[in-house]
C-alpha positions in Angstrom: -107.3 -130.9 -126.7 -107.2 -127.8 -124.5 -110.5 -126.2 -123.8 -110.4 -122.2 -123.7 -113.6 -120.9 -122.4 -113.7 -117.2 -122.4 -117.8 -117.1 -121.8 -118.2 -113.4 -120.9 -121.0 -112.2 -119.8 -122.3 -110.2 -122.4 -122.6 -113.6 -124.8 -124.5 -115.3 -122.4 -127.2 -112.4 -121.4 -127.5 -112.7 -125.5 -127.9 -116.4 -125.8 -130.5 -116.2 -123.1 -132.8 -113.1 -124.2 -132.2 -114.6 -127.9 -133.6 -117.5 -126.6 -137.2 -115.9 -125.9 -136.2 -114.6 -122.0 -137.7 -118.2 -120.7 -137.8 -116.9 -117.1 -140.4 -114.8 -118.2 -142.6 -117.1 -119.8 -141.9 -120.1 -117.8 -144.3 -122.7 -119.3 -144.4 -126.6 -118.5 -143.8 -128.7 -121.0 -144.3 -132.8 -121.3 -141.3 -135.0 -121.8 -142.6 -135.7 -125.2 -142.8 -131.3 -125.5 -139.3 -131.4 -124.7 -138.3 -133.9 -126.8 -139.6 -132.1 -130.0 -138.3 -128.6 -128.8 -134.8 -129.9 -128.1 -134.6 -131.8 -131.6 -136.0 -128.7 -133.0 -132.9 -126.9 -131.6 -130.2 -129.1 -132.4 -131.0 -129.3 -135.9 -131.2 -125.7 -136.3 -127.9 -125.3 -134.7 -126.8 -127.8 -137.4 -128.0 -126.0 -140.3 -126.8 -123.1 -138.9 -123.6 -123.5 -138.8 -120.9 -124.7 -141.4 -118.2 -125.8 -139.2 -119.8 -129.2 -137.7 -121.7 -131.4 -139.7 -123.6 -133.1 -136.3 -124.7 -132.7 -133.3 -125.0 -135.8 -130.2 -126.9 -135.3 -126.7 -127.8 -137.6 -124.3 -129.4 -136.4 -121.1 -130.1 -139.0 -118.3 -132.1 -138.5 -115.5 -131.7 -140.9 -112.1 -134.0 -138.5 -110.1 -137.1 -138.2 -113.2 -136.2 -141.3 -114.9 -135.8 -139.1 -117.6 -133.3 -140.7 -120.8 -133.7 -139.6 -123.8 -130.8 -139.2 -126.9 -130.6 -137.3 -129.8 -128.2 -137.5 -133.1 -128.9 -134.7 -135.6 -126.8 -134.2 -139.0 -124.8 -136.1 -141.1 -121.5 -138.6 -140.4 -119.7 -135.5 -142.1 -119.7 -132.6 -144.4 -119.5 -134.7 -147.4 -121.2 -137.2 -146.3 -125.2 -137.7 -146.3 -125.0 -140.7 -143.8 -126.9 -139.5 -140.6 -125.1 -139.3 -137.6 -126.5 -141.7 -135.3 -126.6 -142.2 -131.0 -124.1 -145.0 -131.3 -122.2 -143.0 -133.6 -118.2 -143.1 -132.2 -116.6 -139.6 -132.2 -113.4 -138.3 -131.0 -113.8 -137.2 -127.2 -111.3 -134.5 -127.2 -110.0 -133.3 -123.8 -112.3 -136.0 -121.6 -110.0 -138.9 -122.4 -108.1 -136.0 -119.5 -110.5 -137.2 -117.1 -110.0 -140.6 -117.9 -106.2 -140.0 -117.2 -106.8 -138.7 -113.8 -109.2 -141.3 -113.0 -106.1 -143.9 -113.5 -104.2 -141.9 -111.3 -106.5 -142.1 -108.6 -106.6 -146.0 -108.5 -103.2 -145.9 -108.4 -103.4 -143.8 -105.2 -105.9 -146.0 -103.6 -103.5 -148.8 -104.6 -100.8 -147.1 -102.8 -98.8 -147.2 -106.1 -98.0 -143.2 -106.0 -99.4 -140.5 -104.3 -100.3 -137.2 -105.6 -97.3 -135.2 -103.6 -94.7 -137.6 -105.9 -91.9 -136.0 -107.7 -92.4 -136.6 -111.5 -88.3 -137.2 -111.8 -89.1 -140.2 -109.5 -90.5 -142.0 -113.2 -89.2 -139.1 -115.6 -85.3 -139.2 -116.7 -83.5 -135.5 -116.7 -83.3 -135.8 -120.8 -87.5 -136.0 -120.9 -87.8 -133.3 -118.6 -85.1 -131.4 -120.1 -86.5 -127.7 -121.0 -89.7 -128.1 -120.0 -89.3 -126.3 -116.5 -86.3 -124.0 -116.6 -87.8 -120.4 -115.6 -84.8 -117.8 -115.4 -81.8 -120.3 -115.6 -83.1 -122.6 -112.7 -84.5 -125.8 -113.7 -87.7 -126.3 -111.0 -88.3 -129.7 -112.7 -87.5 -131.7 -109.7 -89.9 -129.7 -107.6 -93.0 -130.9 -109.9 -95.2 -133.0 -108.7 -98.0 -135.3 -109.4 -100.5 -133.3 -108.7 -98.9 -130.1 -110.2 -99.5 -131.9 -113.9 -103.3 -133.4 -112.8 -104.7 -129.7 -111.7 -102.7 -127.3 -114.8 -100.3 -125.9 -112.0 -96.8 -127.5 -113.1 -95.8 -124.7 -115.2 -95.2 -126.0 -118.0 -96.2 -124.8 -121.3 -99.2 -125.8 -123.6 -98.1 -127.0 -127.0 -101.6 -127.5 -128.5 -102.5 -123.9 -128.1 -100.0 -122.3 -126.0 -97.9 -119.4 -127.6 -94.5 -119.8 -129.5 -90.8 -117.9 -129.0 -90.4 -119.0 -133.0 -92.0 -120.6 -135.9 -95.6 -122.1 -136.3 -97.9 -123.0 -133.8 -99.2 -126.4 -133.6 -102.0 -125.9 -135.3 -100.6 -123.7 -137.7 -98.2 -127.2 -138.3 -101.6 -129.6 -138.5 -103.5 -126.8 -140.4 -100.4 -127.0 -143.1 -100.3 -130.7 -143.0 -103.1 -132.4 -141.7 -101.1 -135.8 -142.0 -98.6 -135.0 -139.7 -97.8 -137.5 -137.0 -96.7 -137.4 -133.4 -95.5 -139.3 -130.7 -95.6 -138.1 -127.6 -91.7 -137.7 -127.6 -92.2 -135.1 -130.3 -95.3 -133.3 -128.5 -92.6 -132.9 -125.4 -89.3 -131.6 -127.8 -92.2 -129.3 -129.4 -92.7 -127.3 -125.8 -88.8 -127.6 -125.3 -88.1 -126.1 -128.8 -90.7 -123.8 -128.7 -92.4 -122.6 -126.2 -91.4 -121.6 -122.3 -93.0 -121.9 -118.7 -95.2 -120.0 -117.8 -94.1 -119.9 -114.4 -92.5 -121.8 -111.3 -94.1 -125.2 -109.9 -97.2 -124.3 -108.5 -97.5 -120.5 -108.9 -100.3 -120.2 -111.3 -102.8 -122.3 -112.9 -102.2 -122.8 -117.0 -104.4 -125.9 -118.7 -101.3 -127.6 -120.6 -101.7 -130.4 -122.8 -97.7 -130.9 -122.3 -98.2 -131.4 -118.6 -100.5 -134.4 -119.5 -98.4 -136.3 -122.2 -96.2 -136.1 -119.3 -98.5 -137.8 -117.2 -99.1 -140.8 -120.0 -95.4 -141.4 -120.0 -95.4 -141.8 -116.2 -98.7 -144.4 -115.9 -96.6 -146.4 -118.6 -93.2 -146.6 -116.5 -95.6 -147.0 -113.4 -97.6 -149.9 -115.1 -94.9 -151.6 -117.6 -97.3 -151.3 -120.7 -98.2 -149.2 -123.5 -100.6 -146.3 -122.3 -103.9 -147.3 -124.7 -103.5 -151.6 -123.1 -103.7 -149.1 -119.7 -107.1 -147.5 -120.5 -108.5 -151.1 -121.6 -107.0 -152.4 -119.0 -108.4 -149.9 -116.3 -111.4 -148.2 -117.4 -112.2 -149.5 -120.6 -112.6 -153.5 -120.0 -113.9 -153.7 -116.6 -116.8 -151.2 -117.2 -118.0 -152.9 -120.7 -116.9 -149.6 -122.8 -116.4 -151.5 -126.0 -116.8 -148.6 -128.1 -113.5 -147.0 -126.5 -110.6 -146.8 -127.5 -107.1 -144.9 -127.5 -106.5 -143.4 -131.3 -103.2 -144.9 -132.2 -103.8 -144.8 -135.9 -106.6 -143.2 -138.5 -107.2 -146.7 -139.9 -108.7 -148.2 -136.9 -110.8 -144.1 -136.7 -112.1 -144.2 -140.3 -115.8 -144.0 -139.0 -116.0 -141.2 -136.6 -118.0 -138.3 -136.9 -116.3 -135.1 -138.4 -113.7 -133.6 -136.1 -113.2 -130.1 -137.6 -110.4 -127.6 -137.1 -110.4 -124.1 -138.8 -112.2 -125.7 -141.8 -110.4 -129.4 -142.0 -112.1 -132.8 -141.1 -109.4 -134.1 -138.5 -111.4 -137.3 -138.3 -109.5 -139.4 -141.2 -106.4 -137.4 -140.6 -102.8 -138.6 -138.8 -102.9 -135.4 -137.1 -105.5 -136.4 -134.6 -102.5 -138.0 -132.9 -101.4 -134.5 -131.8 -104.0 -135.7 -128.4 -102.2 -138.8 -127.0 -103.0 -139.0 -123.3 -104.0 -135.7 -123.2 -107.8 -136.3 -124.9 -107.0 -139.2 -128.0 -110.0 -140.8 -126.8 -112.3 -142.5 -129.4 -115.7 -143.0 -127.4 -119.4 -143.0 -127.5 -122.1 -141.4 -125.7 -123.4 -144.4 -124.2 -120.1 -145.4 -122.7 -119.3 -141.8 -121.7 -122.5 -142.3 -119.4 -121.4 -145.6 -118.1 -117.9 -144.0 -117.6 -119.3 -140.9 -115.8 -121.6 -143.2 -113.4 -118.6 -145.3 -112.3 -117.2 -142.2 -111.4 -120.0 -140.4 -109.9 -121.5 -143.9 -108.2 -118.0 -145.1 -106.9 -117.5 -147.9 -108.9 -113.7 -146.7 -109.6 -112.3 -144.7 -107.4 -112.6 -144.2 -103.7 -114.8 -141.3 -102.1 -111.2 -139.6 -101.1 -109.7 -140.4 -104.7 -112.7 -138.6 -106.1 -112.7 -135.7 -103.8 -109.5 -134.8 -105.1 -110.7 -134.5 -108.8 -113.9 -132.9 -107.1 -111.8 -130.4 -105.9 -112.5 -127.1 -107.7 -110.0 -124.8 -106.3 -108.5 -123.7 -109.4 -110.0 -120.7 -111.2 -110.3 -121.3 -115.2 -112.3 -118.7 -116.6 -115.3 -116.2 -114.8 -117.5 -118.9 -113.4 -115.6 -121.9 -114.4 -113.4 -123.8 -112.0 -110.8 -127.0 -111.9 -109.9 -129.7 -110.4 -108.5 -132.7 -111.1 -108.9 -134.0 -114.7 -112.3 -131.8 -114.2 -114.4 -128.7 -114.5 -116.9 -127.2 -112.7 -119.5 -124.3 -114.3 -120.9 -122.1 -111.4 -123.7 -120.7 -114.0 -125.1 -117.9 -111.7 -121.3 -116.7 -112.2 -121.4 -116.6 -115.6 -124.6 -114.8 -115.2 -127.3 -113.1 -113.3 -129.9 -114.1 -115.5 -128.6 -118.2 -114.8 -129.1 -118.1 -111.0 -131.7 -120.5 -110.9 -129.4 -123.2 -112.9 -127.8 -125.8 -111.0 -124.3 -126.0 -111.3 -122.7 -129.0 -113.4 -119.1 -130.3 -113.2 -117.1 -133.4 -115.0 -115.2 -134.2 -118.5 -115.1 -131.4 -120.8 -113.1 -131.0 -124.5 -112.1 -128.0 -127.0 -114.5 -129.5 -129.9 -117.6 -129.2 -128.1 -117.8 -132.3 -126.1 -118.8 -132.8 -122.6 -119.7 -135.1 -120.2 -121.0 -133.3 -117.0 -122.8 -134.2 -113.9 -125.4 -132.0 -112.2 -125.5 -133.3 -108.7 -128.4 -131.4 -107.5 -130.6 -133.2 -110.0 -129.2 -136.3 -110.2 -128.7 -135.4 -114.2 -126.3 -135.7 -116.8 -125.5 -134.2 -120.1 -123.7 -135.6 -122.9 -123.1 -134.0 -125.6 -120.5 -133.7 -129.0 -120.4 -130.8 -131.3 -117.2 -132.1 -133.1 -115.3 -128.4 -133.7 -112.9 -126.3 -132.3 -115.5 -123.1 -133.1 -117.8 -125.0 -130.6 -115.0 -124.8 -127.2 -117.2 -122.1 -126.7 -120.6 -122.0 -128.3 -120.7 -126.0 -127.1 -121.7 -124.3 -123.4 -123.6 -121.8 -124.7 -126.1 -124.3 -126.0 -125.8 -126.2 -123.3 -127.8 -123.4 -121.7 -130.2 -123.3 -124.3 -130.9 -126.8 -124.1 -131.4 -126.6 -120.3 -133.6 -123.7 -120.5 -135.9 -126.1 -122.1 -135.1 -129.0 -120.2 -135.5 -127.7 -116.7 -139.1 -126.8 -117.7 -140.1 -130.7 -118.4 -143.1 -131.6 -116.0 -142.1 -134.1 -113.8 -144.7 -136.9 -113.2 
């Protein structure tokens, strides 16, 4: 699911004086301090607010040795089953990250390269409509690596705009059981929606562009595209608790995923991610997925600097790259210019896996609503401000 981050400044010089101005009173505070405070928070956050029903965090220290993981709230709304840290939950737009992490075995493999044409996998009738800006059809001028960084030009049926009718999630809003295949996610941008702009003229996050990328790792790999994540990330790095949604039945016992006031997480609808974030995961596995990446156990160090390439301007103080993002926090804000910067896997519902280098740290985290695209960073600042005042030992 698309993120869309629009973290002024204003809300962020309010989360932080809200928070007690900690740079003022900048006090030490034990791991087991930290533990207790950071609970504390993400069970007020909780009861706070009506549209999640639980919050996950892990955050995992290589440099302190520091590991510690929290699950606050309940399974779901209706539900009085506490959510637990093995608790599986629907990973939103990271299973993007995974994507791109395919592609970039497949380009240390020599398989493709990121300068291919799409059309070189992609018959005219797929790409049909999807590219055609002012009567020209630019769709044999995309490429590879237009669809991995957002800059194909293509339009956005999760949340893009629409020429006529109902949005997308106006349609899942409606009817929650809907279904899709990624055939019908592709005829809804033909039908309606339009570019946004030529191959490589702008930057535009479009879930279109990667359903287009799932249906080229299956013609490059000859099999269906959830036996490809097994086969590639899944399996060989013990993730057992992963999987590609391909039907609720298999989902019935993930956390709530909610949507402008609708549990998703039972619901046919959630098939409206596909390659583009239908990623059932865990926290735990999202760590050992996120140190393969980070520790080279996938990719090579020139595959990697390609997703690690932030060139691509998101939002004030957010950047992308491949399949990733990258927060420059003293961007966001004046008051956040002592935070280290974090990049890696992030999705619309609140869910994040990122990597702060500088530290050796990272943060895992699952708010499990579309209200928390947002508010899911926000806190992420919060919990930091506490955080970075652990004594290390």
């Amino acid at each position: 699911m698309k993120l869309t981050l629009r973290i002024l400044l204003g809300a962020i010089v309010i989360a932080v004086i809200g928070f007690g101005i900690l740079s003022l009173i900048y006090k030490p505070l034990s791991k087991e301090a930290v533990y207790e405070k950071i609970e504390k928070h993400l069970t007020k956050v909780v009861n706070k607010h009506d549209s999640i029903s639980s919050v996950l965090l892990t955050i995992h220290s290589e440099q302190t040795g520091y590991s510690e993981q929290f699950a606050v709230g309940t399974k779901n709304r209706t539900s009085d089953q506490p959510a637990q840290i093995d608790s599986p939950y629907h990973s939103a737009s990271i299973g993007k990250t995974m994507n791109a992490a395919v592609y970039g075995m497949l380009v240390d493999e020599g398989k493709v390269s990121y300068e291919d044409r799409i059309d070189r996998w992609l018959d005219d009738d797929v790409l049909e409509g999807l590219f055609r800006v002012d009567g020209t059809n630019y769709s044999h001028q995309v490429t590879v690596r237009h669809l991995l960084s957002h800059t194909s030009g293509v339009g956005d049926y999760f949340e893009g705009p629409v020429i006529s009718g109902k949005t997308m999630l106006e349609q899942i809003h409606s009817h929650p059981d809907l279904s899709f295949t990624p055939e019908q996610l592709l005829a809804f941008t033909r039908d309606n929606q339009q570019p946004v702009g030529k191959p490589g003229e702008q930057f535009y996050y479009s879930d279109t562009g990667y359903v287009l990328l799932g249906l080229i790792l299956e013609a490059i790999e000859q099999k269906p595209y959830a036996d490809i994540l097994d086969d590639r990330i899944f399996n060989p790095l013990g993730m057992s608790d992963s999987y590609l949604f391909v039907d609720n039945a298999k989902s019935s016992d993930i956390l709530g995923l909610y949507i402008n006031g609708i549990d998703y997480s039972h619901r046919k609808a959630l098939s409206v991610d596909w390659s583009g974030g239908g990623v059932i995961t865990t926290m735990q596995d999202l760590l050992t997925f996120m140190k393969a990446l980070e520790y080279g156990a996938l990719l090579s160090d020139d595959a990697y600097s390609q997703m690690t390439g932030f060139t691509h301007r998101y939002e004030k103080g957010i950047y992308y790259g491949i399949g990733m993002m990258y927060f420059d926090f003293s961007e966001l804000s004046f008051l956040l210019g002592s935070m280290t910067d974090v990049y890696g896997a992030v999705g619309a519902t609140g869910t994040y896996a990122l990597y702060d280098k500088e530290n050796e740290t990272f943060f895992i985290a699952n708010f499990g609503s579309l209200d928390f695209a947002e508010k899911g960073i926000e806190e992420l600042v919060k919990i930091r401000m506490i955080y970075d005042r652990m004594k290390v030992e």
